[in-house]
N, C-alpha and C positions, 0 to 999 in steps of 0.2 A: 759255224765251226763246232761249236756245243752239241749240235745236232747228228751231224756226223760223228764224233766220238761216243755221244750217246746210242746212234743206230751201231756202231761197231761193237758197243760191248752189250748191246744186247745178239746181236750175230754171234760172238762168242759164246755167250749163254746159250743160245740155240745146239749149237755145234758140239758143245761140251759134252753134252747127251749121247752121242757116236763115238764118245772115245771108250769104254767096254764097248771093244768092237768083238761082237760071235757074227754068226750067217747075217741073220735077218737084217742087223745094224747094218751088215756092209751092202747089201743088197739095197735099203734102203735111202743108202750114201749115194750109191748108183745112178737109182731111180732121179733122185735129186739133180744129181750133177748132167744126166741125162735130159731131163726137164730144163734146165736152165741153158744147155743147149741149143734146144730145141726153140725155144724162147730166143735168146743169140742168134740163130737162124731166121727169126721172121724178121725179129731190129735189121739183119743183115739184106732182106729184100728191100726191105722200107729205105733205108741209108748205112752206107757200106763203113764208115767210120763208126758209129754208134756200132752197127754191127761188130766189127773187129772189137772194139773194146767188150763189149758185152760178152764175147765168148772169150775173152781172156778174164772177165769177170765169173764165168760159170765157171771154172775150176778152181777156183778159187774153195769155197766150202771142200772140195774134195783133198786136195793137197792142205790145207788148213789139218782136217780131220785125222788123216794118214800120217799126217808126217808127227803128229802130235801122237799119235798112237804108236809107231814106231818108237819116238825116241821115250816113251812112255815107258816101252820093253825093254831099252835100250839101260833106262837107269836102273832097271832090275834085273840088269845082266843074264835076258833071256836068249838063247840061243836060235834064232833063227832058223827055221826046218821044213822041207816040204813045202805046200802053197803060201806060205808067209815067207818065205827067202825071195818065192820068184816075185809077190804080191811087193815087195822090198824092192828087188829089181825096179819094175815095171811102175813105181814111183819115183824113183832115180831117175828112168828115164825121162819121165814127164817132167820133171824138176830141170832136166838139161834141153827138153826139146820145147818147153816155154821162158826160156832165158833166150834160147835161141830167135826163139817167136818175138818177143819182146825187143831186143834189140835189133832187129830185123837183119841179123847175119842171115840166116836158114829158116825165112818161114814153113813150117812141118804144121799145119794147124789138124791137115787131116793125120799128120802123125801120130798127134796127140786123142784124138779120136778112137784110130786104133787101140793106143792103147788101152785105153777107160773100157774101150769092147773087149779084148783081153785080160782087163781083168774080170770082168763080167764074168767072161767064160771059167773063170778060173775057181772063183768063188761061188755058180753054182755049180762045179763038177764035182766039188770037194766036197767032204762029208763029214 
């Protein structure tokens, strides 16, 4: 029990690092979240339960990071503009379609994929 709160608040410490989020940081939030996927995918060849949970465990760091960084802005009454509105969006969405996942109303797992590749695209079109 000690150990797991010890691994979470070093996870936090890690994590804390991506909240000045510019390009490279979110690209590399990505990269991560994309990796731990990817990861989630081979657990999901081997055994389909460890699988599912594992890729509900690889977003984790990402919506962790995001949603901290938003409400970040959020207390310093930044105005939302351009690819950080839709970047806002599009973690709404993720936020509604693994509640979904989660209580197994509407599993959307490749929804949720999508979307992480849309922001992808979002963040390096931007400049």
């Amino acid at each position: 029990m000690v150990d797991a709160a010890c691994l979470c608040i070093c996870l936090i410490g890690i994590f804390d690092k991506f909240l000045s989020m510019n390009k490279r940081k979110s690209i590399s939030l990505l990269y991560l979240t994309a990796a731990l996927i990817a990861v989630a995918g081979l657990f999901h060849l081997v055994n389909y339960g460890v699988g599912t949970v594992m890729l509900f465990l690889a977003f984790i760091p990402y919506l962790y990071v995001q949603t901290r960084h938003f409400w970040t802005l959020k207390k310093k009454k930044v105005k939302f503009e351009g690819v950080e509105k839709k970047r806002f969006y599009l973690l709404i969405a993720l936020w509604i379609s693994m509640g979904f996942t989660v209580i197994n109303l509407y599993p959307v797992e490749f929804f949720m994929l999508f979307l992480i590749m849309l922001d992808y695209l979002l963040v390096v079109q931007s400049e």
